[in-house]
C-alpha positions as CSV (number, residue, x, y, z in Angstrom):
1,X,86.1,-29.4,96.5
2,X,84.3,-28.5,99.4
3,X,85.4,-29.0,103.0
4,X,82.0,-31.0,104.1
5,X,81.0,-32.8,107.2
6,X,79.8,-36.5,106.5
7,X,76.7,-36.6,107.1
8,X,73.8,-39.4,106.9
9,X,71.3,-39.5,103.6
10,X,67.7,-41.2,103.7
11,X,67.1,-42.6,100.5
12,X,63.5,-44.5,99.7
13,X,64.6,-47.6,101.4
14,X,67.4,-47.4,103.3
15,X,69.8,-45.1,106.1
16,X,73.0,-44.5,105.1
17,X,74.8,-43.4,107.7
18,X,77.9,-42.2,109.3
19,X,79.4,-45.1,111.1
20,X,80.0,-46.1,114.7
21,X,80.9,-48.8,116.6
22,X,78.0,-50.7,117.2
23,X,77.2,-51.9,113.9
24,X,80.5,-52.4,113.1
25,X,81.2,-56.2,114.2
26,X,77.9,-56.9,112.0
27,X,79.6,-55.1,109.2
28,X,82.7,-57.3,109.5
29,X,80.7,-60.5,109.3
30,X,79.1,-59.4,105.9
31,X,82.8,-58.3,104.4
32,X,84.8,-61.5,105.7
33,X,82.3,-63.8,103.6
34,X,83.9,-65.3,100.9
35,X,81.5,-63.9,98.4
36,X,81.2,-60.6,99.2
37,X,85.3,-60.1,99.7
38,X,86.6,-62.3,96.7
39,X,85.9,-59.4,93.9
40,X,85.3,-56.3,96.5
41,X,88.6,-56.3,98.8
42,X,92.0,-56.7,96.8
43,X,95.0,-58.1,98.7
44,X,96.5,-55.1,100.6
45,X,100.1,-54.3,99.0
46,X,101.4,-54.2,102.8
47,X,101.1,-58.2,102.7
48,X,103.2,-58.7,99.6
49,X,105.3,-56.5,100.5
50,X,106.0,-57.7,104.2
51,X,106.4,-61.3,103.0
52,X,108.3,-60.3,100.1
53,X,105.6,-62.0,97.4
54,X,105.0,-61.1,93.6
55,X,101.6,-59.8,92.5
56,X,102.7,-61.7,89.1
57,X,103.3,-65.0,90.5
58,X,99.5,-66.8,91.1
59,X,101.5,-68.9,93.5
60,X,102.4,-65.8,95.6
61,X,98.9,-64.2,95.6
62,X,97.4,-67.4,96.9
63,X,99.8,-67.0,99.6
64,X,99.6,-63.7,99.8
65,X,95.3,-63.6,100.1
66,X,95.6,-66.4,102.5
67,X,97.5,-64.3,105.0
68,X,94.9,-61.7,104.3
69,X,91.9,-63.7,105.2
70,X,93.6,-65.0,108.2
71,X,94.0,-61.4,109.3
72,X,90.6,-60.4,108.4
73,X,88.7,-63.1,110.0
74,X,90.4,-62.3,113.4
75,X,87.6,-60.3,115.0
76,X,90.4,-59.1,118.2
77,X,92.7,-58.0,115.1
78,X,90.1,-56.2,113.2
79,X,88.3,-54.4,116.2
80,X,91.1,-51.8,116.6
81,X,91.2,-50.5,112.9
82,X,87.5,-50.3,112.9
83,X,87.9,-48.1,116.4
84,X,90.7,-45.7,114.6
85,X,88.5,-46.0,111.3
86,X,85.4,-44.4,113.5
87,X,88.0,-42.0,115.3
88,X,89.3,-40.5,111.9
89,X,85.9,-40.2,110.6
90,X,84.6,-38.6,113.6
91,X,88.0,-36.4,113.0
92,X,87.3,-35.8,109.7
93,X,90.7,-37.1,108.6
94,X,90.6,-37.5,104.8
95,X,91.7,-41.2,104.7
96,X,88.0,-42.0,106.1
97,X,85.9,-39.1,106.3
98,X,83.7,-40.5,103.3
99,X,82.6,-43.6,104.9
100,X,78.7,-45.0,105.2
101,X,77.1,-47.3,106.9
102,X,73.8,-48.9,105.2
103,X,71.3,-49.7,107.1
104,X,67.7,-50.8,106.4
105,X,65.0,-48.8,107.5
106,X,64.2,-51.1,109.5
107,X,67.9,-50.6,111.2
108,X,69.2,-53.9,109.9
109,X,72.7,-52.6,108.8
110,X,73.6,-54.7,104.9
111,X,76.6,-53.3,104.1
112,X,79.0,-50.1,103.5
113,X,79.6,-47.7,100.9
114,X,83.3,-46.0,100.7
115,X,84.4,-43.0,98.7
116,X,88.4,-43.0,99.6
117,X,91.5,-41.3,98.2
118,X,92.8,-42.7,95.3
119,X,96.2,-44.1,95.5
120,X,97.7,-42.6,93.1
121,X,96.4,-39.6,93.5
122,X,96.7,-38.9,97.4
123,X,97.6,-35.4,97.3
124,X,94.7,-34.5,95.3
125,X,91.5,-35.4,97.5
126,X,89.3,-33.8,94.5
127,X,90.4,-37.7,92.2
128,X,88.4,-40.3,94.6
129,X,87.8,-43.9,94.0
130,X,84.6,-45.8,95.6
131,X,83.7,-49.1,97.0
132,X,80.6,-50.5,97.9
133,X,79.6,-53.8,99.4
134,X,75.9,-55.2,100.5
135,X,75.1,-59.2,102.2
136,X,74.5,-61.5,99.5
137,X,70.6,-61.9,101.5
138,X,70.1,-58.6,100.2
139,X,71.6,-58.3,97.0
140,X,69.1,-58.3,94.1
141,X,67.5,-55.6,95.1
142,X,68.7,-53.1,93.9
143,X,70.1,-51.5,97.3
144,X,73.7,-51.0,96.2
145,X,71.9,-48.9,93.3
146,X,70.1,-46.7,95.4
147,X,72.9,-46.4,97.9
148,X,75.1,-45.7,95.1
149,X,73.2,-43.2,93.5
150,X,72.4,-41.5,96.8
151,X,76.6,-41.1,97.4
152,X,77.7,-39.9,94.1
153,X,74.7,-37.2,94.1
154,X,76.0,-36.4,97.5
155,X,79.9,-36.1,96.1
156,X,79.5,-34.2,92.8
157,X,77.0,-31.9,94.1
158,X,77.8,-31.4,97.5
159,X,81.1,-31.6,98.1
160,X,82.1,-31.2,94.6
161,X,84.8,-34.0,94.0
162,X,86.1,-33.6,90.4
163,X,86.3,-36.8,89.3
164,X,86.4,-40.6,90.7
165,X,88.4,-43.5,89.0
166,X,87.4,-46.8,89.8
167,X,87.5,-50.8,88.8
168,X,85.6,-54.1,88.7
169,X,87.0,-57.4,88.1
170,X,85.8,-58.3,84.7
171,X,84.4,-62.1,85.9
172,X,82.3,-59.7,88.8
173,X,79.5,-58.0,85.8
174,X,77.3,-57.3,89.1
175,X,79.6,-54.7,90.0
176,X,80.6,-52.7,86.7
177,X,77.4,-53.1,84.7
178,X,76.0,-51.4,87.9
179,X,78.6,-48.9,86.9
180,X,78.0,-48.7,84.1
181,X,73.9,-47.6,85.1
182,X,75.5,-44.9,87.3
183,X,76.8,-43.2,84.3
184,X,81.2,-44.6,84.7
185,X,83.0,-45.0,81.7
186,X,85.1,-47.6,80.6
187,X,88.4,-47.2,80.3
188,X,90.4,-49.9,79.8
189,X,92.0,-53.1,82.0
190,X,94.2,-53.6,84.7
191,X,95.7,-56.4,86.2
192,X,94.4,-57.7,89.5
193,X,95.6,-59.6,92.8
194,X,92.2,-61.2,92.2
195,X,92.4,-64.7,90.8
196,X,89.9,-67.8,89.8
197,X,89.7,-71.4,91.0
198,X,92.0,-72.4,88.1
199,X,94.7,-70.2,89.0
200,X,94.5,-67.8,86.1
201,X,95.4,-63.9,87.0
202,X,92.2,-62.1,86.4
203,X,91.8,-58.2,84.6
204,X,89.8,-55.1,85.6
205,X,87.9,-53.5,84.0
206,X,88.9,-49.7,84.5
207,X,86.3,-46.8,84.6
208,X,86.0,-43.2,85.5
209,X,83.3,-40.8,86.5
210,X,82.5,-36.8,86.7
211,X,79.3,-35.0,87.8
212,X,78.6,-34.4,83.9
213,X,78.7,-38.4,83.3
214,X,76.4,-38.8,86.6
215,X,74.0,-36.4,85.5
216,X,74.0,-37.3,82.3
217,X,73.6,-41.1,82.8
């Protein structure tokens, strides 16, 4: 792995680039919709572990998301992670340095793209898992390809990551068919904090990635 400086990538339609402030309250009105968040951002472990709640128990993740969403829909709560996110990635801290804005070219900024430590693997930068969210107005499109696309070429062959493991809830087929077209291979299921509107626990779908898999997709 390389020791690389974010920096932005122009793609055929759209700027992705290296975060700041000023697009940033936009950003958070796209990720606190219901829609976007329900499959994309999975209950922190910090909440079930503060309030003492089961991932196993649907009762307790319905508790447990609703504390989340309270949190993330306070703007005055979320503005000072956003200012330390910007500040590490300006810093070049490893916990955010591979975070994009997306932007139109017309500078209307649709969503984020994320390439983060993996959990499990924090000591080992080279293992990397990635996240990716555009507004449901622009969905259909094809941009989270093309923004996709545009990062992983930028990881495998720039900064030379070694591998990145990933998931998709299995209802959310948007999300890992589209990994699927990037070249990620499945492989296997999880269990999630996600959950459906009949209180049934919902599964992952797992999958990994290399630069041979990209190239080769």
């Amino acid at each position: 792995m390389k020791n690389i400086q974010i920096h932005d990538i122009e793609t055929e339609r759209l700027l992705i680039k290296v975060p700041t402030m000023k697009e940033q309250y936009k950003i958070w009105n796209i990720i606190r919709k219901e829609d976007v968040n329900k499959y994309y951002f999975p209950t922190p472990d910090r909440i079930f572990i503060k309030n003492d709640l089961s991932k196993n128990s649907i009762d307790d993740l319905t508790k447990a998301r609703k504390i989340f969403m309270e949190q993330l829909n306070d703007w005055d709560r979320q503005q000072p992670f956003y200012e330390k996110k910007i500040e590490s990635i300006v810093n070049g801290e490893n916990s955010q340095k591979f975070t994009w804005s997306i932007f139109t070219k017309e500078g209307e900024p649709i969503g984020q793209i994320t390439v983060q430590p993996k959990d499990e693997y924090l000591n080992n930068p080279e293992i990397r898992d990635i996240g990716w969210f555009v507004d449901p107005s622009y969905q259909g499109k094809g941009y989270a390809t093309e923004a996709a696309t545009a990062i992983l070429d930028f990881m495998f062959n720039e900064v030379e990551i070694d591998k990145i493991l990933t998931s998709a809830a299995i209802i959310n087929p948007s999300s890992w068919k589209l990994m699927e077209k990037l070249g990620f291979l499945r492989t296997g299921e999880m269990q999630s904090t996600y959950f459906d509107d009949q209180g049934n626990i919902l599964l992952c779908y797992c999958y990994e990635c290399d630069k041979e898999k990209f190239l080769n997709k």
